[in-house]
C-alpha positions in Angstrom: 25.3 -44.3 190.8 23.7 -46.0 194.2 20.3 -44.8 195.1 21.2 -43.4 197.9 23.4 -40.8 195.9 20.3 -40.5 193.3 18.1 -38.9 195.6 20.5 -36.8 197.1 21.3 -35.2 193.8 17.6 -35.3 192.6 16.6 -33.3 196.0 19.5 -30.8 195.6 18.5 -30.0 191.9 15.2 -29.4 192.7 16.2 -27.6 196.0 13.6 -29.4 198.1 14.3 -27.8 201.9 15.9 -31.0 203.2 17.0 -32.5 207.2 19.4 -34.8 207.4 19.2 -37.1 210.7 22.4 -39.0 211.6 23.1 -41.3 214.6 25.4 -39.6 216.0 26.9 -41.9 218.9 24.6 -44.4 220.8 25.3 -46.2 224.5 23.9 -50.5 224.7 21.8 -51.9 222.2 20.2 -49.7 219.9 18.2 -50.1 216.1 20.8 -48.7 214.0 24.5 -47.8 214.3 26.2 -44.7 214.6 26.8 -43.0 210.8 23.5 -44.1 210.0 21.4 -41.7 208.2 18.0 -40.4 206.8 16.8 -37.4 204.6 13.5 -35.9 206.0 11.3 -33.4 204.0 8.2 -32.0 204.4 6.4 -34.6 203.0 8.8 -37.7 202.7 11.6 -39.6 204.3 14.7 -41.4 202.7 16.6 -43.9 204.6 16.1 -45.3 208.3 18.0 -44.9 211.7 16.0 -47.9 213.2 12.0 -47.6 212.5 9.7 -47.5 215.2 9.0 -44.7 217.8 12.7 -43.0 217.8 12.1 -42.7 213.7 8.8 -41.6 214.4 9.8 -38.8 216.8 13.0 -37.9 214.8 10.5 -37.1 211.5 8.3 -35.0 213.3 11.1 -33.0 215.2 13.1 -32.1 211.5 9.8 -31.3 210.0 9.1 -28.7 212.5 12.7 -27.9 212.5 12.0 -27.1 208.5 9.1 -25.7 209.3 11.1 -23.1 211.7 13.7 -22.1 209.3 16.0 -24.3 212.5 19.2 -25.7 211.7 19.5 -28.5 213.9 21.3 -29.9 216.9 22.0 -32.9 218.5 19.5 -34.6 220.7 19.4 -37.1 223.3 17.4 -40.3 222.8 16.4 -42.5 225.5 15.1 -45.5 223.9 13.3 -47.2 226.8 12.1 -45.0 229.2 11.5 -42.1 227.0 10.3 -44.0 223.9 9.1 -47.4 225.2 11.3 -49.3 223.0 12.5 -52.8 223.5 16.1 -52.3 223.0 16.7 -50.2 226.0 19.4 -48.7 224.5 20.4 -44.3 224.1 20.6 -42.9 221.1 22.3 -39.5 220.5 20.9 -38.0 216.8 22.5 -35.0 215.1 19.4 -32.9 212.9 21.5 -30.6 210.0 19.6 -28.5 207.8 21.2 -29.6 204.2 21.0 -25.8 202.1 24.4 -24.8 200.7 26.0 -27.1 197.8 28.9 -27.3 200.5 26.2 -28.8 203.2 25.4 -31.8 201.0 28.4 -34.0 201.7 27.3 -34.7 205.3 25.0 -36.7 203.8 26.6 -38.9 202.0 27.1 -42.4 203.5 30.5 -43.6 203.7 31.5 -47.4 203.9 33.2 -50.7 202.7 31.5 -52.0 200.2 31.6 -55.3 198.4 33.1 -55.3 194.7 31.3 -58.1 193.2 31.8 -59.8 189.4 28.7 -61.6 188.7 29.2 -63.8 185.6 26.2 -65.3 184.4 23.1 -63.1 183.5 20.3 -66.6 183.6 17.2 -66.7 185.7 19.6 -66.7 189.0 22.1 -64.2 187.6 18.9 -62.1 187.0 17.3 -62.8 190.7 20.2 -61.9 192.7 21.0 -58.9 190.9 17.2 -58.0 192.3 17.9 -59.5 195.8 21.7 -57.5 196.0 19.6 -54.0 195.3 20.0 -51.5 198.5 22.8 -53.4 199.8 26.2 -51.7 199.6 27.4 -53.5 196.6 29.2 -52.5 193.4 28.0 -55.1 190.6 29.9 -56.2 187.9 27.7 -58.4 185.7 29.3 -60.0 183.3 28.1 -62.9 180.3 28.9 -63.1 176.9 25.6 -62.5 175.8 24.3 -59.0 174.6 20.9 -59.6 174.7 20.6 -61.0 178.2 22.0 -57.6 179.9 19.4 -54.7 180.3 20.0 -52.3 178.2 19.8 -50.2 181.3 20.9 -51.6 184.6 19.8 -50.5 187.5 21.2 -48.3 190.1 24.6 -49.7 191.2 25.2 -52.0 188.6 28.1 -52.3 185.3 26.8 -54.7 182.5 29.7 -55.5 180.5 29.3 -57.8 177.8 32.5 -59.5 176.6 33.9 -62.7 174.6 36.7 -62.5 177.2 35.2 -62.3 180.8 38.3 -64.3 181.8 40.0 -60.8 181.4 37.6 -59.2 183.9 39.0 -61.6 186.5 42.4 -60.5 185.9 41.0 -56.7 186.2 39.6 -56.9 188.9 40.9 -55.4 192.4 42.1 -56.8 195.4 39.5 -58.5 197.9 36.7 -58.6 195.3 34.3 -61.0 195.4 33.5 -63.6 192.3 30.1 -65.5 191.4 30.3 -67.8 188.6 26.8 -68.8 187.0 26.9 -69.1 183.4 25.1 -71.1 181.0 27.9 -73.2 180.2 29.7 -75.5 182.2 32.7 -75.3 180.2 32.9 -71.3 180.5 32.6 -72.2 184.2 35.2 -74.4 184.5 37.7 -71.5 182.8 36.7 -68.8 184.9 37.2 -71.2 187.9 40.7 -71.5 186.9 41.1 -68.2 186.5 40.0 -67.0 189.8 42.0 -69.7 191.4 45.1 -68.1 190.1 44.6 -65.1 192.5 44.9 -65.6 196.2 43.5 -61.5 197.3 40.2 -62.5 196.7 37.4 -62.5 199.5 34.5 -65.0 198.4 34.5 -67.2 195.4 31.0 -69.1 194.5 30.2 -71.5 192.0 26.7 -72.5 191.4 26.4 -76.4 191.0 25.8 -79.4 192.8 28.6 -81.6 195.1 28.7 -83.8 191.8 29.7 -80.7 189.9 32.4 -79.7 192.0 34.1 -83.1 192.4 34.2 -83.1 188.5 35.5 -79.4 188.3 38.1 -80.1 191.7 39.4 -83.6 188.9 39.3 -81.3 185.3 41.4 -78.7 187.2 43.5 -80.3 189.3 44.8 -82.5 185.6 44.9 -79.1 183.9 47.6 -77.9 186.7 45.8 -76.2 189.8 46.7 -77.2 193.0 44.1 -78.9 194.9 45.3 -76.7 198.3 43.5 -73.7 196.5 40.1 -75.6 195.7 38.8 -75.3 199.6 38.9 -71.1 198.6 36.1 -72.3 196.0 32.4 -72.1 197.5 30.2 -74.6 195.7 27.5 -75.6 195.9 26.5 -72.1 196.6 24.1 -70.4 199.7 23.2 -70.6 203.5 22.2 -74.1 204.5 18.4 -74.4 205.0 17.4 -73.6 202.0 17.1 -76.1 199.6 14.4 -74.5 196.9 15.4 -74.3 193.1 13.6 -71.8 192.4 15.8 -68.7 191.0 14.2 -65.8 193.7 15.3 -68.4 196.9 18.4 -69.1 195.5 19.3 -65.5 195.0 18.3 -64.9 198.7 20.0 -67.5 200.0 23.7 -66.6 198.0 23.1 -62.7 198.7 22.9 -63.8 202.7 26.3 -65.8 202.1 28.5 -62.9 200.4 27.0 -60.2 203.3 28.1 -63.3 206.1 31.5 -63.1 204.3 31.3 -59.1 204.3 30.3 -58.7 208.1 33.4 -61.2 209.1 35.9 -58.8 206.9 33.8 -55.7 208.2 33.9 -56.9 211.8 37.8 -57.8 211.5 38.5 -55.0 210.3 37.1 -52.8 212.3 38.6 -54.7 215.3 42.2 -54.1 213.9 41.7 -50.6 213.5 40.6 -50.4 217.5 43.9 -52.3 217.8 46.0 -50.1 216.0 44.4 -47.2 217.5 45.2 -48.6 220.9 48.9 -49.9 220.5 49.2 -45.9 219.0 48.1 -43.8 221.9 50.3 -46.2 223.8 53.3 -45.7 221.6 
């Protein structure tokens, strides 16, 4: 269960009188996009629509709103000339008082999300697990090892522990995302093989040097996989400019890569869509 869906459920049980704030539809640049959300009680605030003085102002309107007994409305935002904010932009915010079990699914937050098998639960396995946390990603971590897997994951994440992760490959859907990082190179090397065998997947890493590939692309390419599918494998692994070791950067540095890969897919696809939605009204 995300976090996000935690603290829905935790406010609803204990029936905390609850706001929700959604962009609604903005015009020019703005902080957030439209279907972004935040809960706003009395006394706290979960999520953002963009910080600064639009967030500022949108807290204090639902909590008098709450205050009131109100249910809402939508509201116009000028972000420059009525809030003094840089972007210039308008925002147009919808304020729903949540009350009703019914009432609840407004606020849940619907998009693509990035199905991830992590296999590999070392230092880095364990860092970027930390680094992925609040991002929209469903986590598969995978190793063969019982005792490196918390016994309780967090929010968002499936530990499996398996002597056959190489079946986890084969389960998983189309366009998921792999990350290979176990302790042993030869596990590595089958999983790579593995993957390789698919063609719907969206992002393949490998974590290892350029000396470590070119000895993987040889092993695999004498074992019967053809070298056309090798420029699918990502490795070594992470935005360029950073070339620290340590297990925290590296994590930062692959979690930017896979959300670059997700915000091309995202961005594609939602171009498509306006395509289709086009060549329709015409037909």
């Amino acid at each position: 269960m995300s976090a996000w869906r935690q603290t829905l459920e935790c406010l609803r049980r204990e029936q905390t009188p609850v706001m929700l704030v959604s962009v609604d539809s903005i015009v020019g640049s703005t902080p957030r996009e439209p279907g972004a959300k935040m809960l706003v009680t009395a006394e706290r605030q979960y999520g953002t629509i963009g910080g600064g003085n639009l967030e500022y102002q949108a807290c204090r309107i639902a909590r008098d709103q709450l205050e009131l007994g109100a249910e809402g409305g939508l509201r116009r935002f000028p972000l420059g000339a009525g809030l003094g904010q840089c972007c210039g932009g308008l925002v147009n915010l919808m304020f729903e008082r949540l009350e009703a079990d019914s009432d609840w699914s407004r606020a849940e937050i619907e998009q693509d999300s990035i199905e991830l098998y992590l296999f590999g639960a070392g230092h880095v396995g364990q860092a970027l697990v930390h680094a992925l946390a609040g991002l929209p990603v469903k986590l598969n971590w995978i190793d063969t090892r019982d005792e490196m897997l918390p016994p309780i994951p967090p929010p968002g994440v499936k530990t499996i522990c398996t002597d056959t992760p190489e079946a986890e490959i084969d389960a998983a859907p189309v366009g998921a995302y792999f990350l290979v990082m176990t302790h042993d190179h030869a596990l590595d090397q089958r999983l790579c093989e593995q993957i390789l065998q698919r063609d719907d997947f969206r992002y393949f890493g490998l974590i290892g040097s350029h000396s470590k590939r070119r000895n993987f692309e040889t092993r695999m390419q004498r074992r019967g996989i053809d070298p056309q599918k090798f420029a699918r494998m990502t490795c070594p692994i992470g935005i360029e400019g950073i070339s620290s070791k340590q297990p925290a950067q590296i994590a930062i540095s692959v979690a930017a890569e896979i959300l670059q890969v997700y915000d091309r897919v995202h961005n594609q696809n939602q171009t498509n869509n306006k395509i289709i939605n086009v060549l329709e009204r015409q037909s």
